[in-house]
C-alpha positions in Angstrom: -2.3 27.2 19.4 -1.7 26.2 15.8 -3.8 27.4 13.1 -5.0 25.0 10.8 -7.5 25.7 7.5 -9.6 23.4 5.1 -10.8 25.4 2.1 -13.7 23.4 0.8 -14.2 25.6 -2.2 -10.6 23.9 -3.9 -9.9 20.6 -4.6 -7.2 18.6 -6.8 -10.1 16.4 -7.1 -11.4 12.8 -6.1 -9.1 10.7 -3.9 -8.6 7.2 -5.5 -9.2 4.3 -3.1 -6.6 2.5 -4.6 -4.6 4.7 -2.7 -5.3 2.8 0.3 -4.4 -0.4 -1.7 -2.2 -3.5 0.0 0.5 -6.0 -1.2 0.7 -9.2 -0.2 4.0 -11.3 -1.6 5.0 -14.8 -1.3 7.9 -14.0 1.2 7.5 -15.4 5.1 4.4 -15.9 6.2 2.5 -13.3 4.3 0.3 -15.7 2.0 1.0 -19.0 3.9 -0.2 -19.2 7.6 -0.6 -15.4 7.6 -3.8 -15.0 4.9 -3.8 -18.7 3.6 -3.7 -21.7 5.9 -6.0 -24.1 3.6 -9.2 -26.1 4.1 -8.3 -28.5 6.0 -6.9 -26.5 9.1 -8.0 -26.1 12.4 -8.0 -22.3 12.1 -11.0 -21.2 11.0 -11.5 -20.0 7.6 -13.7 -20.2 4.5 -12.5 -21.7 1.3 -8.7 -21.7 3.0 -8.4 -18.2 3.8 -8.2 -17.1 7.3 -11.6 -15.9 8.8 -10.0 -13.1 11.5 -7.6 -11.7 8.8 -10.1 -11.3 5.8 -12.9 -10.2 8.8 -10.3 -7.4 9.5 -9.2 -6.4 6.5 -12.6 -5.9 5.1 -13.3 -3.5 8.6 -10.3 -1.9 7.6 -11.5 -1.2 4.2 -9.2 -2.4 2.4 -9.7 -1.7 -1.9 -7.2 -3.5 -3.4 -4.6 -5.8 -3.0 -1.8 -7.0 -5.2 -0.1 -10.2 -6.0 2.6 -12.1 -6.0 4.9 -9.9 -5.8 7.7 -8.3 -5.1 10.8 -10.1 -6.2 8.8 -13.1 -5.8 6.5 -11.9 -9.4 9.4 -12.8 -11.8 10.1 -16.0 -10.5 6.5 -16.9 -10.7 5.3 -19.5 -13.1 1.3 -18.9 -13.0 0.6 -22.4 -14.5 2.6 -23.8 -11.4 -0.2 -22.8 -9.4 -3.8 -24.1 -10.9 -5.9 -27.0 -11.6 -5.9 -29.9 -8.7 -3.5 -28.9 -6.1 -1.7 -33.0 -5.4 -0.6 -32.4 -9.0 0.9 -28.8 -8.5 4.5 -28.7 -8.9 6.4 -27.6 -6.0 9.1 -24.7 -5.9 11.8 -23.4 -3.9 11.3 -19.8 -3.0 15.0 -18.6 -3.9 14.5 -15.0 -3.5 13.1 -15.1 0.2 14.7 -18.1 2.7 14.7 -20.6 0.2 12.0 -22.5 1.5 9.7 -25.3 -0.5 6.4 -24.3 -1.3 3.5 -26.1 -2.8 1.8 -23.4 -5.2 -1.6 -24.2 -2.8 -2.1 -20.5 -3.0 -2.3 -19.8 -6.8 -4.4 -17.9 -9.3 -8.1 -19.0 -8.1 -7.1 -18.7 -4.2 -5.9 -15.1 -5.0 -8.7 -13.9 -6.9 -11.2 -16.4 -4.0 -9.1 -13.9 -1.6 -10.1 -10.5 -3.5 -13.7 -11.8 -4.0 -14.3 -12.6 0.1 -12.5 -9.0 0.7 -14.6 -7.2 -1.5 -11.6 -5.5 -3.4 -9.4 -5.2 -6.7 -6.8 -7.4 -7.2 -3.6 -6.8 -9.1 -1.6 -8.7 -10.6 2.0 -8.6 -11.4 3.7 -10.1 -14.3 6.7 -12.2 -14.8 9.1 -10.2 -17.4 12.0 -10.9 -15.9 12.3 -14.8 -16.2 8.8 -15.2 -18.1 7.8 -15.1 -21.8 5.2 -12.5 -23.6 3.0 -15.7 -24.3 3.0 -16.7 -20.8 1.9 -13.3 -19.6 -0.9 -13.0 -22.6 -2.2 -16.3 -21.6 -2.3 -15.6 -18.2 -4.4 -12.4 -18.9 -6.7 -14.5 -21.1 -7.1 -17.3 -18.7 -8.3 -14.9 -16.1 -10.4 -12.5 -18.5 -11.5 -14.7 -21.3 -15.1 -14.9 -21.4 -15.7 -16.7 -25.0 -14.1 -19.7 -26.4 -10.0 -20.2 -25.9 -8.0 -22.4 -25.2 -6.7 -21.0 -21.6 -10.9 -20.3 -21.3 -11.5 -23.8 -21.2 -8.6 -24.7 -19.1 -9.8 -22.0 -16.4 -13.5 -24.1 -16.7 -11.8 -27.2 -16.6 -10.4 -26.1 -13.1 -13.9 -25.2 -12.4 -14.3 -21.4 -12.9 -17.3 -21.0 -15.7 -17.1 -16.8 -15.8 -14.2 -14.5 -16.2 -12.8 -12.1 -13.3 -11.9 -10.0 -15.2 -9.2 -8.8 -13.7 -8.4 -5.5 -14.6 -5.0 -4.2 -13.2 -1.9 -5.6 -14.9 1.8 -5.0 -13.9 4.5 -5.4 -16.3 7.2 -6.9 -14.7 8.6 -5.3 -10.9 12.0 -3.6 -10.3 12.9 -4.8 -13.5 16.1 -2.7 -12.5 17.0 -5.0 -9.6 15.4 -8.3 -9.1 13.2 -8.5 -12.0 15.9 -8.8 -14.8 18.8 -5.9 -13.7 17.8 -4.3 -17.2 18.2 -0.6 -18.4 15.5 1.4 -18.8 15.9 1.4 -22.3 16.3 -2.0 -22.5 12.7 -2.3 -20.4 11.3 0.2 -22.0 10.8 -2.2 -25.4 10.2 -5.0 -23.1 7.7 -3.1 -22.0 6.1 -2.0 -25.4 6.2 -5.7 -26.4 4.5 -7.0 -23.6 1.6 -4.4 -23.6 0.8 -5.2 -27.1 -0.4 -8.5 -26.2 -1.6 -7.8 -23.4 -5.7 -7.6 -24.7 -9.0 -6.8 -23.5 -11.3 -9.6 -23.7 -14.6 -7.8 -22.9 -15.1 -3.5 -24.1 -16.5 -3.1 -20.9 -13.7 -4.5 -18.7 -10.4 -3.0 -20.5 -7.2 -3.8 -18.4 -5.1 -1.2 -16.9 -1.3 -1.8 -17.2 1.3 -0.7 -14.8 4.9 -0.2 -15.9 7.7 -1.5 -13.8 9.3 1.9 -12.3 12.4 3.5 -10.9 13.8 3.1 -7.3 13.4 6.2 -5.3 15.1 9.2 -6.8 16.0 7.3 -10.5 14.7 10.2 -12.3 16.3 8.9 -15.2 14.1 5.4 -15.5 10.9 7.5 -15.3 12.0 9.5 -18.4 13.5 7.0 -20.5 9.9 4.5 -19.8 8.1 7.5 -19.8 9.4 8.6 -23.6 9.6 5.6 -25.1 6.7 3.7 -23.6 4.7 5.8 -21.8 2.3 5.7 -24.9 1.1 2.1 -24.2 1.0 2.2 -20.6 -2.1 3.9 -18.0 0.5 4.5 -15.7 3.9 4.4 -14.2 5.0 2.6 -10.9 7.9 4.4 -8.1 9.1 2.3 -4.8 10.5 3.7 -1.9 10.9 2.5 1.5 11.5 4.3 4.8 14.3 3.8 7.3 16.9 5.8 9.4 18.7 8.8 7.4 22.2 6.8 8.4 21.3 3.4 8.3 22.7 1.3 5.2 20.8 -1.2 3.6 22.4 -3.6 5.4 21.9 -2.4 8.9 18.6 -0.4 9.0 18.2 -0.4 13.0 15.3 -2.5 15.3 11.9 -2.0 14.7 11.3 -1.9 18.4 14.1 -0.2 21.2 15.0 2.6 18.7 16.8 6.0 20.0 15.1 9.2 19.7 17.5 9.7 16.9 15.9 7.2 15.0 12.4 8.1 15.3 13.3 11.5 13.9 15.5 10.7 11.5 12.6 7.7 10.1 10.4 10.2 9.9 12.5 13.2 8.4 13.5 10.6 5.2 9.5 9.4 5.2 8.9 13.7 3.9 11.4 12.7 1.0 8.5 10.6 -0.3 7.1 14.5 -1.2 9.7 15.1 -3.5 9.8 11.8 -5.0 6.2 11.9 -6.2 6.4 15.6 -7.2 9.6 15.0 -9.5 8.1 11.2 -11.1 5.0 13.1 -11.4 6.6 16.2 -13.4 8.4 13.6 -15.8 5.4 12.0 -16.5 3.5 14.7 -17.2 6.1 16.0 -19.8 5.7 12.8 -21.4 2.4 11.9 -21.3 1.1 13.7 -23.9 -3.3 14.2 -24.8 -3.9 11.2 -22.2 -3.2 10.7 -18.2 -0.4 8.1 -17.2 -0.9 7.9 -13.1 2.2 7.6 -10.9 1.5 3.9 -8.7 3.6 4.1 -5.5 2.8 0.2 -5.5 5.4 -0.8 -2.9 6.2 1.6 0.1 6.4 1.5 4.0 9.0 0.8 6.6 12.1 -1.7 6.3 14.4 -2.4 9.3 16.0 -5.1 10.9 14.2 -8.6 11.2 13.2 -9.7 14.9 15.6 -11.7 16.7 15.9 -15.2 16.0 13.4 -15.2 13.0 14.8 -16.6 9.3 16.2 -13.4 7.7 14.3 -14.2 4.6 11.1 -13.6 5.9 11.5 -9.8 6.4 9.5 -9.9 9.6 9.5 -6.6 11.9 6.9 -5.4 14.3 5.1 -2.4 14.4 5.3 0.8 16.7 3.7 4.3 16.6 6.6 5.6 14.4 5.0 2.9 11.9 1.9 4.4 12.5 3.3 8.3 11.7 4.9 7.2 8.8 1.2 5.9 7.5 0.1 9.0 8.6 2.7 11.2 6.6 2.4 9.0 3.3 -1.2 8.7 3.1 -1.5 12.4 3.8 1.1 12.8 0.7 -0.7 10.3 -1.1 -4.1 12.2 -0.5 -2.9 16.1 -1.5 -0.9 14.7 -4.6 -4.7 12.7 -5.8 -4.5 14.2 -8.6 -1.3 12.4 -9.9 -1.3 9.5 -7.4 -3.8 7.0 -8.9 -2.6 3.7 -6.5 0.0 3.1 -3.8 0.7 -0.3 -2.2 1.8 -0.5 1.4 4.6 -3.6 1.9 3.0 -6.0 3.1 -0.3 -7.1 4.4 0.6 -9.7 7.2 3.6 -10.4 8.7 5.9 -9.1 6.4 7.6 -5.4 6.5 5.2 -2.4 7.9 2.1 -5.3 8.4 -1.2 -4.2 9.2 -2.0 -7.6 11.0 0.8 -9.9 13.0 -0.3 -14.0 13.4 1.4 -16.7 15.2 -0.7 -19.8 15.0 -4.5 -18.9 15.7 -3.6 -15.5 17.5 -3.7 -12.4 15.3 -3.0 -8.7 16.5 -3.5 -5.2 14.4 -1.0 -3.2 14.3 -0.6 0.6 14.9 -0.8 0.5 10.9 -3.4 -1.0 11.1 -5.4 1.9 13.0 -4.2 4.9 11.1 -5.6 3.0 7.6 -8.8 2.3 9.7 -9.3 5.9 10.6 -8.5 7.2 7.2 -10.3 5.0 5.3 -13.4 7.6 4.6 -10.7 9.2 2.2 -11.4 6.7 -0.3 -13.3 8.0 -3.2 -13.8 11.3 -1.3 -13.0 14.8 -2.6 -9.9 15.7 -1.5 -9.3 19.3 0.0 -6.9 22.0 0.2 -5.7 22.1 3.8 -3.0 24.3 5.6 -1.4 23.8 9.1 0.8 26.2 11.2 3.8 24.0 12.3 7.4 24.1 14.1 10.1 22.4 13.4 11.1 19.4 16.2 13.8 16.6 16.1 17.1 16.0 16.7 20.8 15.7 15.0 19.8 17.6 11.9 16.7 15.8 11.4 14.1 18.6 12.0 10.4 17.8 10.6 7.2 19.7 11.0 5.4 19.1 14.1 2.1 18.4 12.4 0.8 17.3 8.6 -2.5 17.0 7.4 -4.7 16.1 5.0 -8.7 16.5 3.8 -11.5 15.7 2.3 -15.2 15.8 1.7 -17.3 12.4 1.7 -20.6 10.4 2.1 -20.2 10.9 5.9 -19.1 14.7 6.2 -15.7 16.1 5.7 -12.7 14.0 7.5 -9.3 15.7 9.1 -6.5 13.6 9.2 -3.7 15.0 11.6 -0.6 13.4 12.4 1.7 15.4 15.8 5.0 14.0 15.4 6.4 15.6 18.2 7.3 12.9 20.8 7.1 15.1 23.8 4.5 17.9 23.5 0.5 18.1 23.1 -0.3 20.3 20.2 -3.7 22.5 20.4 -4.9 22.9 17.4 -7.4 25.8 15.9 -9.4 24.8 12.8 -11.2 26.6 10.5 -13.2 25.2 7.7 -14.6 27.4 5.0 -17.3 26.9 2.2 -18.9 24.3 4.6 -21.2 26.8 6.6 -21.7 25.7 10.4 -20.5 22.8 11.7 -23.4 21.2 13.9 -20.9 18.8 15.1 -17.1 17.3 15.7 -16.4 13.7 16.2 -12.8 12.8 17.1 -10.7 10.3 17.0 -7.0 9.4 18.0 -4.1 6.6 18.1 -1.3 7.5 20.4 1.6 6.2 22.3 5.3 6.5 22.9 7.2 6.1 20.3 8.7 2.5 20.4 4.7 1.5 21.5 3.4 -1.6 19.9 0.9 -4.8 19.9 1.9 -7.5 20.5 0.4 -11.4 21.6 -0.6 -11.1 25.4 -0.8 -7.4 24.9 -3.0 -6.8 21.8 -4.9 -3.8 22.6 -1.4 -1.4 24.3 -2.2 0.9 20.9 -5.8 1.7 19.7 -8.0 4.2 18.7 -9.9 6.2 21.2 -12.6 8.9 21.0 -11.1 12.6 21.4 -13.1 15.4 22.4 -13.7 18.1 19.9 -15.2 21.4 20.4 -17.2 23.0 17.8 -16.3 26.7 17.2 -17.8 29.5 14.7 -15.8 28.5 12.1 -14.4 25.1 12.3 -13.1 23.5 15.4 -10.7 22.6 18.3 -8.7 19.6 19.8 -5.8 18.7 21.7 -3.4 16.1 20.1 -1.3 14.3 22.1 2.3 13.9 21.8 3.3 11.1 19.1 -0.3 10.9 18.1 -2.5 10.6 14.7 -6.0 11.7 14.9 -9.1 12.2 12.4 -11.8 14.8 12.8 -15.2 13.9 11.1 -17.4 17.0 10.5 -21.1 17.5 9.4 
């Protein structure tokens, strides 16, 4: 029996719902055919955007979704993509499979997106092959209530009123694909760009994002930190999951994986611990009398693309080792609230660790999917210290706790979130829960599977959640979690 407790008398404090936020690139068929497929087609959708994909997403609760990339932002030329869309200049999409679009899906589709889901958008820059006038005029087209000239070409493509559209990324991986600049080199990029990046309206300021380090790049937090963090709200970090021994270039199948590689998946997902500890510690030595946030604004899986699709598109599909590596993150994500304002899961559809799969008119959810479904009363909530009793399981050297949780206390009660990575064994688990009084009762929930389980067209319900009995006890209560399983406990 392992011992769990949630102390409700200490908290780090409120959990951000941006947390829970999405990323949607123009790579594959993320944007076109998987959100987007335009008015005219036969699948059914309001305003162009697919009615079983937004229908979902909003169920999921998603809070916030950013755009257009990825690689993809610093390519992107925003004027390419407004006013009538026969005159819209049409693009080769170099950095991923070098197909033609036909900027359909531009500025007012993305924010027409945002508006029928409910949530924020974000937007990323172009710093690497754009201009700061380009950038400022793109944030005054979209949040320019009075008279200007990009105001009155925003009404001239028939939007009156301002979105005012508040979060604002300067530039992405401008270490890699968005320039291959130093950090000091980014960092006054970065200090020019922000000062002309304005609020239009006191009530709506913006909220910039600085481009941030790969993984363990210590270095790039500190030097952006030091010499911008002053004109910045916060600071972004990527890191992506896959197999301890796998090279970028062979990162193993998303589906028919060994043991070994569940394990070892899982044992590198706990480095994204110390990553947001260490970014976190630089930024606070930098920050000075006001908060910079860490924004984890791309993470998730990345292996090998399914047979027979382009290599471009980045497409993978999604097992319950996807689902555990949600699990683990968000429960990260969750206890670290306090420094973790935003984190961005890569991507939304088809693309990476999706939450929905299409092909055509069919659309599945993945195990992702789930585990963001069943977490989702996190958002905004008051996050709570919580403790678990664990062993150590795996394989090869690649040993990871058994179980990882996370808290917190909302409209609806307090929610337990509890991830059992062990592949093999049931865990009975004992919780106690103080500074709540008695629990009058204990409703349970639970995705589980073998490892390599999945969703797929013909099959789309193999991995779902299903009700799990929970017994109320004196203090708290008591489950069994299956083997490979993540599971959420609402109390009240």
């Amino acid at each position: 029996m392992a011992k769990a407790i949630i102390n409700t008398n200490r908290s780090k404090g409120q959990i951000s719902r941006n947390i829970y936020g999405h990323f949607a690139e123009h790579l594959g068929r993320c944007i076109y055919n998987g959100i987007y497929v335009g008015e005219a087609s036969d699948i059914p959708n309001v305003n162009g955007m697919r009615t079983d994909v937004v229908d979902a997403l909003k169920r999921m609760g998603i809070p916030l979704l950013r755009w257009p990339g990825g690689c993809f932002a610093d390519t992107y030329h925003w004027q390419d993509g407004i006013g009538p869309k026969e005159g819209r200049k049409k693009i080769v999409n170099t950095n991923w499979g070098g197909v033609t679009e036909d900027n359909s899906f531009g500025t007012h589709e993305f924010l027409e997106l945002c508006r029928q889901l409910g949530c924020e958008p974000y937007i990323s820059g172009n710093v690497g092959s754009g201009t700061v006038q380009e950038f400022s005029d793109w944030v005054e087209y979209c949040n320019m209530g009075g008279q200007s000239p990009m105001a009155e070409e925003r009404r001239k493509n028939g939007r009156d009123e301002p979105w005012n559209v508040k979060y604002w990324g300067i530039g992405n991986e401008a270490w890699g694909c968005g320039g291959n600049m130093r950090p000091e080199f980014y960092s006054d990029l970065c200090r020019q760009y922000s000062t002309y990046l304005r609020n239009y309206d006191s009530e709506h300021p913006i909220y910039k994002i600085a481009s941030g380090a790969s993984e363990g790049d210590y270095n790039w937090t500190k030097v952006v930190m030091e010499r911008a963090g002053h004109t910045v709200d916060a600071v972004s970090m990527h890191y992506y999951t896959r197999p301890r021994t796998a090279e970028w270039a062979d990162r193993g199948p998303a589906t028919g994986f060994s043991r070994n590689e569940y394990f070892s998946t899982l044992y590198n997902t706990f480095g994204m611990d110390e990553l947001v500890e260490n970014h976190s510690r630089i930024i606070k030595q930098y920050q000075g009398a006001r908060k910079v946030g860490l924004c984890v604004d791309e993470w998730g899986t990345w292996f090998d693309v399914e047979p027979g699709t382009n290599p471009g598109f980045l497409y993978q599909q999604n097992t319950m080792r996807d689902a555990l590596v949600a699990a683990i993150n968000l429960n990260i994500f969750n206890n670290h609230c306090d420094t973790v304002v935003m984190a961005n899961i890569a991507q939304t559809v088809n693309v990476l660790q999706a939450v929905i799969l299409t092909e055509g008119a069919k659309m599945l959810l993945t195990p992702t999917y789930h585990v963001f479904e069943m977490y989702k009363g996190h958002q905004d909530a008051r996050q709570l210290e919580s403790y678990v009793e664990t062993s150590m399981v795996g394989e090869n050297g690649c040993q990871v706790p058994n179980l990882h949780i996370s808290a917190s206390e909302g409209r609806d009660g307090v929610l337990v979130t509890v991830a059992n990575l062990d592949d093999q064994n049931p865990a009975e688990l004992d919780c106690a829960v103080s500074g709540l009084g008695k629990i009058s009762r204990a409703e349970g929930r639970v995705l589980t599977g073998t490892i390599g389980a999945y969703n797929d067209f013909g099959a789309e319900e193999n991995v779902k959640t299903v009700p799990l009995a929970a017994e109320v006890t004196e203090d708290g209560f008591k489950a069994t979690l299956p083997a490979c399983s993540v599971a959420a406990f609402t109390l009240k």
